[in-house]
NUVO-519501 format. One record per atom (N, C-alpha, C): residue number from 1; residue in three letters; chain; atom name; x, y, z. Coordinates in nm, 2 decimals. Layout:
R;num;residuo;cadena;atomo;c1;c2;c3
R;NUM;ALA;A;CA;X;Y;Z
...
! end
This chain:
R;num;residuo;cadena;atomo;c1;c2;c3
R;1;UNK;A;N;0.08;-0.12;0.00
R;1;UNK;A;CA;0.00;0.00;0.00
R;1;UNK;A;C;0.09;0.12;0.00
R;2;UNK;A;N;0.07;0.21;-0.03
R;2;UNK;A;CA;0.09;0.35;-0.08
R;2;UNK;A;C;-0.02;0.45;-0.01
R;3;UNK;A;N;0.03;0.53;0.08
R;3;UNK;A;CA;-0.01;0.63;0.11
R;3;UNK;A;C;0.02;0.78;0.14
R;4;UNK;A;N;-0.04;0.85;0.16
R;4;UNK;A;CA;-0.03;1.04;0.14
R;4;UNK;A;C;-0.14;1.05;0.28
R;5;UNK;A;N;-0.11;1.17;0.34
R;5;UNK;A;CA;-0.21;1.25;0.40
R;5;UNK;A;C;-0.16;1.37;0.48
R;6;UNK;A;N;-0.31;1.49;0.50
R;6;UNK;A;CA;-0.23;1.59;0.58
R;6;UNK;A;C;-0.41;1.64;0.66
R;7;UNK;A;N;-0.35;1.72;0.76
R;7;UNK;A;CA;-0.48;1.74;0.80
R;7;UNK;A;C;-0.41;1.89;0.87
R;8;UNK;A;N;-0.57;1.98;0.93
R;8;UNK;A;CA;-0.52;2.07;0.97
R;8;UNK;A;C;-0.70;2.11;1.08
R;9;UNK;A;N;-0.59;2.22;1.19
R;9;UNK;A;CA;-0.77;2.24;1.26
R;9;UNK;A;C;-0.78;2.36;1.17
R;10;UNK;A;N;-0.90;2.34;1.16
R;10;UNK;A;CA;-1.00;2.50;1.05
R;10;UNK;A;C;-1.08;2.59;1.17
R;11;UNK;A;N;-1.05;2.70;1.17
R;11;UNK;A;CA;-1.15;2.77;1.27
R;11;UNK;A;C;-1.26;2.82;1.20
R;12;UNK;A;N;-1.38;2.74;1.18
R;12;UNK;A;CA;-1.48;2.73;1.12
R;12;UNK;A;C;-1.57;2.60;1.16
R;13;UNK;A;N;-1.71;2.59;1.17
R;13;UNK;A;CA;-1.77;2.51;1.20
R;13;UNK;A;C;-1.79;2.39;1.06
R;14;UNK;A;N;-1.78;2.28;1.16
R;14;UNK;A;CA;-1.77;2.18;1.05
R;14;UNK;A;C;-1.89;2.17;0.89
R;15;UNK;A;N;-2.00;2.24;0.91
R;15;UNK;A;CA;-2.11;2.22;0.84
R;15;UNK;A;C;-2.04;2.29;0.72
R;16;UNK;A;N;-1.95;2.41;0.77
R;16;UNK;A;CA;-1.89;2.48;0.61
R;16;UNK;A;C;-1.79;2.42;0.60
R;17;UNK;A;N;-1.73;2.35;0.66
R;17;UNK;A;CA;-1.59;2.28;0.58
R;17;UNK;A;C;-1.64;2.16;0.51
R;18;UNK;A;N;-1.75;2.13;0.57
R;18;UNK;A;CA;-1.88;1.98;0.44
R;18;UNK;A;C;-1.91;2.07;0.32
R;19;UNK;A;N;-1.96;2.18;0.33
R;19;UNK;A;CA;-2.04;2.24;0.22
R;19;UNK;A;C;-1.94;2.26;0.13
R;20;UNK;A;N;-1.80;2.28;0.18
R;20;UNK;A;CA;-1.71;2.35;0.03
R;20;UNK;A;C;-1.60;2.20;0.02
R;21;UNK;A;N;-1.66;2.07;0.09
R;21;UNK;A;CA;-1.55;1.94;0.02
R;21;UNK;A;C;-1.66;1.91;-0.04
R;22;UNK;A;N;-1.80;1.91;-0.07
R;22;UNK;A;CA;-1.87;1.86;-0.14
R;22;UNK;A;C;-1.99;1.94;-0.25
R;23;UNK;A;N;-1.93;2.08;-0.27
R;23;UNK;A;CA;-1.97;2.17;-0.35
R;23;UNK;A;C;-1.90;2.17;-0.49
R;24;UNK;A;N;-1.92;2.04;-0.54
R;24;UNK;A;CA;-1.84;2.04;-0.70
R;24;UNK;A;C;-1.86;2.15;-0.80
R;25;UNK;A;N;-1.99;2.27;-0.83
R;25;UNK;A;CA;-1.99;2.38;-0.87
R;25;UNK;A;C;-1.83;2.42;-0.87
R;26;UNK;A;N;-1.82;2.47;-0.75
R;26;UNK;A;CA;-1.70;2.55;-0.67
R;26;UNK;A;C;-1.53;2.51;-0.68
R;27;UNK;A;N;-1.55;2.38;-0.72
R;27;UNK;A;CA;-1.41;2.32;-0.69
R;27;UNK;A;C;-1.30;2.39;-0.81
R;28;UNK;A;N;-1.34;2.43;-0.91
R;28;UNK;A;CA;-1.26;2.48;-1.00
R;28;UNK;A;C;-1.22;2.62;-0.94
R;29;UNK;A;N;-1.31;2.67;-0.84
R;29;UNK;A;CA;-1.28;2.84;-0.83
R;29;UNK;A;C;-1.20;2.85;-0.72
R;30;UNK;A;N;-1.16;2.74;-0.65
R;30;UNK;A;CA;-1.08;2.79;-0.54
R;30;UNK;A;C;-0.93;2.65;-0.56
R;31;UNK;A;N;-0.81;2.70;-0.48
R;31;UNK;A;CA;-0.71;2.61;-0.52
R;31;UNK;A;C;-0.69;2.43;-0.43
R;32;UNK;A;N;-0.82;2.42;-0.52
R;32;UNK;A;CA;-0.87;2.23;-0.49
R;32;UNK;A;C;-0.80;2.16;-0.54
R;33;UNK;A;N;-0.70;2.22;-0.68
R;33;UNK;A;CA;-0.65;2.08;-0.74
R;33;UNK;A;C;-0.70;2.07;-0.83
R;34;UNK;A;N;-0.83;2.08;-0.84
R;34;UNK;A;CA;-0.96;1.97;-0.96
R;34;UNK;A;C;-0.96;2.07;-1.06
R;35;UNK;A;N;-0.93;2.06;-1.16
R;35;UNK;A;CA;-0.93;2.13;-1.30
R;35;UNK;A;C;-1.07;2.14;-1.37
R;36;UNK;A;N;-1.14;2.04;-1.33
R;36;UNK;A;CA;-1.27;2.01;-1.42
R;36;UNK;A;C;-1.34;1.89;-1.33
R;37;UNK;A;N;-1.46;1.95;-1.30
R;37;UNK;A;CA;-1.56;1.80;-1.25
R;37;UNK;A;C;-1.67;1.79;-1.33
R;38;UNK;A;N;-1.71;1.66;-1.33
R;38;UNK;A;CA;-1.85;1.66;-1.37
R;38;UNK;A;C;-1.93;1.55;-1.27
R;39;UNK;A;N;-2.04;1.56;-1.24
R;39;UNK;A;CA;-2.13;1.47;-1.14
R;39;UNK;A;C;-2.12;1.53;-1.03
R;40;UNK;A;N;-2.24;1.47;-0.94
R;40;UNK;A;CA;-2.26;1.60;-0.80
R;40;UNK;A;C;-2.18;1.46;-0.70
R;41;UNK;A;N;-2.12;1.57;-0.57
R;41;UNK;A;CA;-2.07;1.54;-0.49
R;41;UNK;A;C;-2.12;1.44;-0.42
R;42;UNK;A;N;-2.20;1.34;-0.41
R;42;UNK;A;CA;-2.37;1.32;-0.36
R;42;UNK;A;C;-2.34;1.15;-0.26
R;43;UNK;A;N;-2.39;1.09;-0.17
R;43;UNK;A;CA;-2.34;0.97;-0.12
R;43;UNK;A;C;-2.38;0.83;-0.28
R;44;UNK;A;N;-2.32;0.74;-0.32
R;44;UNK;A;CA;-2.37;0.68;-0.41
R;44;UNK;A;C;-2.35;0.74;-0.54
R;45;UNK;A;N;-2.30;0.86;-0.56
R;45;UNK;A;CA;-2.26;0.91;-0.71
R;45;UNK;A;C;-2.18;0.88;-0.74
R;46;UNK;A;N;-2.13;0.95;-0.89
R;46;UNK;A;CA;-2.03;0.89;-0.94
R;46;UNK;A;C;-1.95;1.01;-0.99
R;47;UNK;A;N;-1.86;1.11;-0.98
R;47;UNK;A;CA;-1.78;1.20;-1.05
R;47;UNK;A;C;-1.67;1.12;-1.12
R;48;UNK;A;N;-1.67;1.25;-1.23
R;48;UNK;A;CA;-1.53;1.21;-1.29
R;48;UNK;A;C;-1.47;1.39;-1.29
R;49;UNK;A;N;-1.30;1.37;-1.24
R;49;UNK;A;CA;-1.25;1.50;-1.22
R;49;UNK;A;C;-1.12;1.48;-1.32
R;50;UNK;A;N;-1.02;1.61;-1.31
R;50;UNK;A;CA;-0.96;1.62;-1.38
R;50;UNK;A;C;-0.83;1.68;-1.29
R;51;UNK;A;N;-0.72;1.69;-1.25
R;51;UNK;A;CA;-0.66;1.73;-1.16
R;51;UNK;A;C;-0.50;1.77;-1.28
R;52;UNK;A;N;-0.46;1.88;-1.14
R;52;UNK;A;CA;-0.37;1.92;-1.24
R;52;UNK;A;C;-0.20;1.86;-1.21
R;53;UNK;A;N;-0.29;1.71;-1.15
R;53;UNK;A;CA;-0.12;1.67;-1.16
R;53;UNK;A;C;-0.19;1.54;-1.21
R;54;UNK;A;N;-0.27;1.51;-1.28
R;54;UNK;A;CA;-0.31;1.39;-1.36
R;54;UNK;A;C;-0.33;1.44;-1.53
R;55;UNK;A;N;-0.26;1.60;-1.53
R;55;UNK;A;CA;-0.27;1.62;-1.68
R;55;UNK;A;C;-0.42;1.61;-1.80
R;56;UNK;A;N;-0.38;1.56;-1.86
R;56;UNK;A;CA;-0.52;1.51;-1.93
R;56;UNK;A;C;-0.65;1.38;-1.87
R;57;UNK;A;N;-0.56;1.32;-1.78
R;57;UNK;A;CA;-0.65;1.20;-1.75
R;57;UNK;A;C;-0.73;1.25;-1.70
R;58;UNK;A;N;-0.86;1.15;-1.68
R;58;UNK;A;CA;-0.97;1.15;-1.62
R;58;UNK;A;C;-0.99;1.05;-1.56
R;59;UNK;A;N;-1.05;1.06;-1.38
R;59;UNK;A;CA;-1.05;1.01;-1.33
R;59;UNK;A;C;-1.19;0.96;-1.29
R;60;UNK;A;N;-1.27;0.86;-1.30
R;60;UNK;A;CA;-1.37;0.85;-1.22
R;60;UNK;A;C;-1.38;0.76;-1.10
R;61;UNK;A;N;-1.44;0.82;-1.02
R;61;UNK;A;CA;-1.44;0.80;-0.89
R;61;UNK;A;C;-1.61;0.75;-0.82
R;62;UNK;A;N;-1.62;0.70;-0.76
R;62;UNK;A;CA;-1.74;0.67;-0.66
R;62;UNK;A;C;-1.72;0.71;-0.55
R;63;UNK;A;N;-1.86;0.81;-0.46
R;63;UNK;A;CA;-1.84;0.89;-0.40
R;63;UNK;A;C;-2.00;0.78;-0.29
R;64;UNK;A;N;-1.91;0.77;-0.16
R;64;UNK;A;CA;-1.99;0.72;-0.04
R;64;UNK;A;C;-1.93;0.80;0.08
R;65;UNK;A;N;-2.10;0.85;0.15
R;65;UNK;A;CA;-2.04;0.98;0.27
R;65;UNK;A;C;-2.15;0.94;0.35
R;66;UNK;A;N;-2.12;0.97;0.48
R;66;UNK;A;CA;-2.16;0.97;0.65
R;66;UNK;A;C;-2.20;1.13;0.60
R;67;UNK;A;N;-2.30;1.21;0.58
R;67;UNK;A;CA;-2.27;1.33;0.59
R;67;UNK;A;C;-2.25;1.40;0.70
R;68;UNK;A;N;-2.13;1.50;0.69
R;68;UNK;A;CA;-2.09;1.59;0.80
R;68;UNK;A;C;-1.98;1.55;0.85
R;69;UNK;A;N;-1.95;1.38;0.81
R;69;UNK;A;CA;-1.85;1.33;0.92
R;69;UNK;A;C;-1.69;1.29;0.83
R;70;UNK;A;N;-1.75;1.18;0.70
R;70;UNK;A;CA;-1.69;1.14;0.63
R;70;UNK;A;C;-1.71;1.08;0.47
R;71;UNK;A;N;-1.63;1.12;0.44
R;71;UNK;A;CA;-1.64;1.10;0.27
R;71;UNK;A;C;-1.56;1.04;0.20
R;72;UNK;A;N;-1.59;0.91;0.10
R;72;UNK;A;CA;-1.43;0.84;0.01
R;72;UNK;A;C;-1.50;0.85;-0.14
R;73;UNK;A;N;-1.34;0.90;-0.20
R;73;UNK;A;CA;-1.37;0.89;-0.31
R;73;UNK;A;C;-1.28;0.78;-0.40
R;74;UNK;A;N;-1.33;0.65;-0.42
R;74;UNK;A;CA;-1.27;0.55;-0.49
R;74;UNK;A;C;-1.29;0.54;-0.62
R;75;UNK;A;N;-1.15;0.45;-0.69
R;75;UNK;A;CA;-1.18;0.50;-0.81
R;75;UNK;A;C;-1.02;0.35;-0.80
R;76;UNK;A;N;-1.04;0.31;-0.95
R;76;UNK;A;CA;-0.91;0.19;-0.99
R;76;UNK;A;C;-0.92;0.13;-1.17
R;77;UNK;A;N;-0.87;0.01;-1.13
R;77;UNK;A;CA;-0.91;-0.10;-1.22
R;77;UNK;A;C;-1.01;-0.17;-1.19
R;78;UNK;A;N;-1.04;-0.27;-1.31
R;78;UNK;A;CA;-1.13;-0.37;-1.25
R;78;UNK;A;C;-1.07;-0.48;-1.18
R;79;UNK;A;N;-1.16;-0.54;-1.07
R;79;UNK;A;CA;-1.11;-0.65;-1.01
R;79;UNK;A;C;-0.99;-0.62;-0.91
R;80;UNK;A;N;-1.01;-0.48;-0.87
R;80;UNK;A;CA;-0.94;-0.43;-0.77
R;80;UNK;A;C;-0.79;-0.46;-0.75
R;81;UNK;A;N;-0.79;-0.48;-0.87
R;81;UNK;A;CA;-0.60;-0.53;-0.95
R;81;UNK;A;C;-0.54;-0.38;-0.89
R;82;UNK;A;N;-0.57;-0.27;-0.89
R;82;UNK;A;CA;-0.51;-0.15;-0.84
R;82;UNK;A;C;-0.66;-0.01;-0.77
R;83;UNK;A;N;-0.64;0.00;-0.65
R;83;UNK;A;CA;-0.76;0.07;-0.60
R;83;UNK;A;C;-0.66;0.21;-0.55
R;84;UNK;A;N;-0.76;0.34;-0.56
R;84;UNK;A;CA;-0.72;0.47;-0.51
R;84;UNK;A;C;-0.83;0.50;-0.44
R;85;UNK;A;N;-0.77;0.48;-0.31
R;85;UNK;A;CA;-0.94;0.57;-0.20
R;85;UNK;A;C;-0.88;0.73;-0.14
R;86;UNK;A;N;-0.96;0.83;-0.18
R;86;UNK;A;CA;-0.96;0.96;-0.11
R;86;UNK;A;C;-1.02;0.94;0.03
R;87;UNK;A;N;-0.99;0.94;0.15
R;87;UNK;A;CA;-1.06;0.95;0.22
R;87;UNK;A;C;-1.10;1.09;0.31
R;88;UNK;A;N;-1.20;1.17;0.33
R;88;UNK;A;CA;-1.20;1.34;0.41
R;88;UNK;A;C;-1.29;1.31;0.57
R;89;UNK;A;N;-1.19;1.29;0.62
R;89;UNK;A;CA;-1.29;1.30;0.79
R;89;UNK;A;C;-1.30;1.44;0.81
R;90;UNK;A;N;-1.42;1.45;0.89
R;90;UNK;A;CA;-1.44;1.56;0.94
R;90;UNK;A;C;-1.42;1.52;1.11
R;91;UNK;A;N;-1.37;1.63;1.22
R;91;UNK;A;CA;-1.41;1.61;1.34
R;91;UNK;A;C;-1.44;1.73;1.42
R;92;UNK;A;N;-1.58;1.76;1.47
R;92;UNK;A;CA;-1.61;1.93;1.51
R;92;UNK;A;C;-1.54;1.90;1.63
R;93;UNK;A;N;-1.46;2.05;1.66
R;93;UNK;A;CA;-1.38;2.05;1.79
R;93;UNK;A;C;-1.43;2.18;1.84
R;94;UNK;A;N;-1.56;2.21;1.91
R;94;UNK;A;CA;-1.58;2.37;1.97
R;94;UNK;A;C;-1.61;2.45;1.86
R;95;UNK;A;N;-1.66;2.45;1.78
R;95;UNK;A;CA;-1.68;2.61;1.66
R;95;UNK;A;C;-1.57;2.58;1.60
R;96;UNK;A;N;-1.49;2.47;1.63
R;96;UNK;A;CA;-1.34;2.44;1.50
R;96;UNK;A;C;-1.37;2.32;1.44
R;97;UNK;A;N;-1.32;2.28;1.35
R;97;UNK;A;CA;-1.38;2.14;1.28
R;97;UNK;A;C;-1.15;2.09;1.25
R;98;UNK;A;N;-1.14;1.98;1.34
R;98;UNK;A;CA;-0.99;1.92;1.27
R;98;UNK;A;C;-1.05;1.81;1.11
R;99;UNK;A;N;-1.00;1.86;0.99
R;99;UNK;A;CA;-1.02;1.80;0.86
R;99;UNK;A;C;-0.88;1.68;0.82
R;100;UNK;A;N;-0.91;1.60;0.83
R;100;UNK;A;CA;-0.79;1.49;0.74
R;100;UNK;A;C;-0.83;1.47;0.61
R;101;UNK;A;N;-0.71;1.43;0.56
R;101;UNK;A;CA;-0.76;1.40;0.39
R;101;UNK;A;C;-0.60;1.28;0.41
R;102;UNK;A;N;-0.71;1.17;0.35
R;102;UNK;A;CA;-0.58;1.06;0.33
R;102;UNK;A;C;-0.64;1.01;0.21
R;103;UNK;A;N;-0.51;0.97;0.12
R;103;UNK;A;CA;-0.50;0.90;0.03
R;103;UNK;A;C;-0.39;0.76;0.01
R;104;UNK;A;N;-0.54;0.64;0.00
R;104;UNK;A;CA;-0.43;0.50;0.03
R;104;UNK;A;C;-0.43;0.46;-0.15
R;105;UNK;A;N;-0.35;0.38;-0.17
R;105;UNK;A;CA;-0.34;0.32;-0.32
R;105;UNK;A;C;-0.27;0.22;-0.33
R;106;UNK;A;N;-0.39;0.07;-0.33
R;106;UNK;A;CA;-0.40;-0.06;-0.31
R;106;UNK;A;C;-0.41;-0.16;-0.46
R;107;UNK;A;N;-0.37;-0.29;-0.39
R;107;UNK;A;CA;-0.39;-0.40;-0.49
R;107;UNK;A;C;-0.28;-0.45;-0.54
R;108;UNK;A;N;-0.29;-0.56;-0.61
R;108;UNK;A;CA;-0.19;-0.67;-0.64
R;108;UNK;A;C;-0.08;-0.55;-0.72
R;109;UNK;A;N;-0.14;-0.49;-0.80
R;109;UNK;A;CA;-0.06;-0.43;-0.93
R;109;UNK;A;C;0.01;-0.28;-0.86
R;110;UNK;A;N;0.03;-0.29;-0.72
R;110;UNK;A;CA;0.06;-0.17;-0.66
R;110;UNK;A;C;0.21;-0.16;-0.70
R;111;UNK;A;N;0.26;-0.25;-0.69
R;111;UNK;A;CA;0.44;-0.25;-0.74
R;111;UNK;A;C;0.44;-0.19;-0.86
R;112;UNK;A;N;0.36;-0.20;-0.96
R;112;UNK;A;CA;0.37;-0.16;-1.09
R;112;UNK;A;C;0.32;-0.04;-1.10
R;113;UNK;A;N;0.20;0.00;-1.08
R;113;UNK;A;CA;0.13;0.12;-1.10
R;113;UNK;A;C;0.20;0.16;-1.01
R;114;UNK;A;N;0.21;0.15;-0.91
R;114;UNK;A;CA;0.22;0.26;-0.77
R;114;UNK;A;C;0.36;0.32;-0.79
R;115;UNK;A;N;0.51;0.28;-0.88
R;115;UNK;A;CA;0.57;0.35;-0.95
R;115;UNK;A;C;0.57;0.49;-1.02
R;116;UNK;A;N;0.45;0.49;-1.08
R;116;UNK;A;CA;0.44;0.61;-1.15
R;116;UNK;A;C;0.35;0.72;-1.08
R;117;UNK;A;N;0.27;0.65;-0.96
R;117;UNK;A;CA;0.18;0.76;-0.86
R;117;UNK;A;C;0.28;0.88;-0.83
R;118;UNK;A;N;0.26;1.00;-0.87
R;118;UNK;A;CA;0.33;1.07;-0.84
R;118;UNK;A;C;0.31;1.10;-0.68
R;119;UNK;A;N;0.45;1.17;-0.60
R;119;UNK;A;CA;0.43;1.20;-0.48
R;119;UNK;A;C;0.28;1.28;-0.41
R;120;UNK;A;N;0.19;1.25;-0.37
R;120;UNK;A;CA;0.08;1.30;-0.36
R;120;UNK;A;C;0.07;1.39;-0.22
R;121;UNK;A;N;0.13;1.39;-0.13
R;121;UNK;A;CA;0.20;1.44;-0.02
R;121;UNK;A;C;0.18;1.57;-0.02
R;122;UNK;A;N;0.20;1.67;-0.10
R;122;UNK;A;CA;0.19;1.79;-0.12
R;122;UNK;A;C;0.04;1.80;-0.19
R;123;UNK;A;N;-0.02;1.73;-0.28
R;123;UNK;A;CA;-0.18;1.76;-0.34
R;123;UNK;A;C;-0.25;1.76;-0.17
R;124;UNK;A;N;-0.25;1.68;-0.12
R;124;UNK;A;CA;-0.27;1.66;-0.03
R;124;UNK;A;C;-0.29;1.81;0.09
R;125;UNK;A;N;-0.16;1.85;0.10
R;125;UNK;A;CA;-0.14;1.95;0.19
R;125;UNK;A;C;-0.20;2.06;0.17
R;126;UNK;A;N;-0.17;2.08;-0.01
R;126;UNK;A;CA;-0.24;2.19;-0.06
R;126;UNK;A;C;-0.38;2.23;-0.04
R;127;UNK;A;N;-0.46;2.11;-0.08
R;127;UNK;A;CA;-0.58;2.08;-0.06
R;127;UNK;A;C;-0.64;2.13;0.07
R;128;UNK;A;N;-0.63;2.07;0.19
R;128;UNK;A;CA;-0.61;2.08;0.31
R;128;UNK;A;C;-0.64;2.26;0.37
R;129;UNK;A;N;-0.48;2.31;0.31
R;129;UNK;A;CA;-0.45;2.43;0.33
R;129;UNK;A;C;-0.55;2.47;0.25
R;130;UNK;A;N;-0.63;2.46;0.13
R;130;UNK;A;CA;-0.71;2.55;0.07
R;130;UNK;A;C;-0.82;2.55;0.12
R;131;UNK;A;N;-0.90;2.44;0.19
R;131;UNK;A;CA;-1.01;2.41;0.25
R;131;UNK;A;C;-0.99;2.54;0.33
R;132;UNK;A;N;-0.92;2.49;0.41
R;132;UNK;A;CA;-0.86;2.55;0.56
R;132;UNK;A;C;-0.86;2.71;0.52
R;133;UNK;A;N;-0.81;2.80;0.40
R;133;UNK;A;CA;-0.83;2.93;0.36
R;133;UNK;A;C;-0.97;2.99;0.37
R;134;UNK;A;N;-1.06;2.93;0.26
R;134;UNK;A;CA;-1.14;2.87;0.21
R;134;UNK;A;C;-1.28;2.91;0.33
R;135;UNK;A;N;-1.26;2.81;0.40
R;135;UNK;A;CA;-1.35;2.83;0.54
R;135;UNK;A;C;-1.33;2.91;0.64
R;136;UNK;A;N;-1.24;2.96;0.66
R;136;UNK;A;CA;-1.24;3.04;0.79
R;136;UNK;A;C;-1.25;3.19;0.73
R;137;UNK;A;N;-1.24;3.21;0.54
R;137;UNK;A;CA;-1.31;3.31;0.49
R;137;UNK;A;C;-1.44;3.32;0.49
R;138;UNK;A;N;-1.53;3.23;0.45
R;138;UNK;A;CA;-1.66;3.22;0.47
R;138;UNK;A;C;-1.77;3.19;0.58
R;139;UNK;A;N;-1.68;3.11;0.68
R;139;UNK;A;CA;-1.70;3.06;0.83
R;139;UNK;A;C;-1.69;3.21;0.94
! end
């Protein structure tokens, strides 16, 4: 397995740090990473996004959420020969919400593929940090 993550407390209440990880309109306008989405953020959907460290690819993903608390977005091969889970917990701390964002990247063909995963460590942080801007402007 291959993993990434970063987390940070947000001084903002957790219901806005849900509204802007699962406001797909929005994800292009603020520095999320996502170049292009299509499909709503929704538990049981399905988006496909576009990120600016995946270039031209397109990604589609399946989107299952606890709302308020937790959200994964998975996405691979077939037959789970190679899986990518986004995972976003939320935890309200007093009028603050602590946000993690981990990214694991599984399956037999991890030696192979998981070579070319770029270091994701930093999408990660970025992410995180932009939430984290993000909300305590609007919050």
């Amino acid at each position: 397995m291959k993993s990434f993550e970063a987390e940070a407390m947000i001084y903002a209440r957790s219901s806005t740090v849900w509204d802007i990880i699962t406001d797909a309109g929005n994800f292009t306008v603020w520095a999320s990473g996502i170049t292009r989405i299509d499909g709503q953020v929704r538990n049981g959907g399905t988006i496909r996004i576009r990120t600016r460290t995946g270039g031209n690819r397109t990604f589609r993903l399946r989107v299952r959420q606890i709302p308020g608390e937790v959200m994964t977005w998975t996405g691979g091969l077939p037959l789970s020969l190679f899986t990518g889970v986004r995972t976003f917990t939320l935890s309200p701390q007093g009028g603050k919400t602590h946000l993690r964002v981990r990214e694991d990247f599984s399956g037999p063909l991890i030696g192979l593929i998981g070579r070319a995963v770029p270091d994701m460590g930093q999408d990660c942080t970025g992410y995180v940090n932009a939430v984290k801007e993000r909300a305590e402007l609007i919050g």
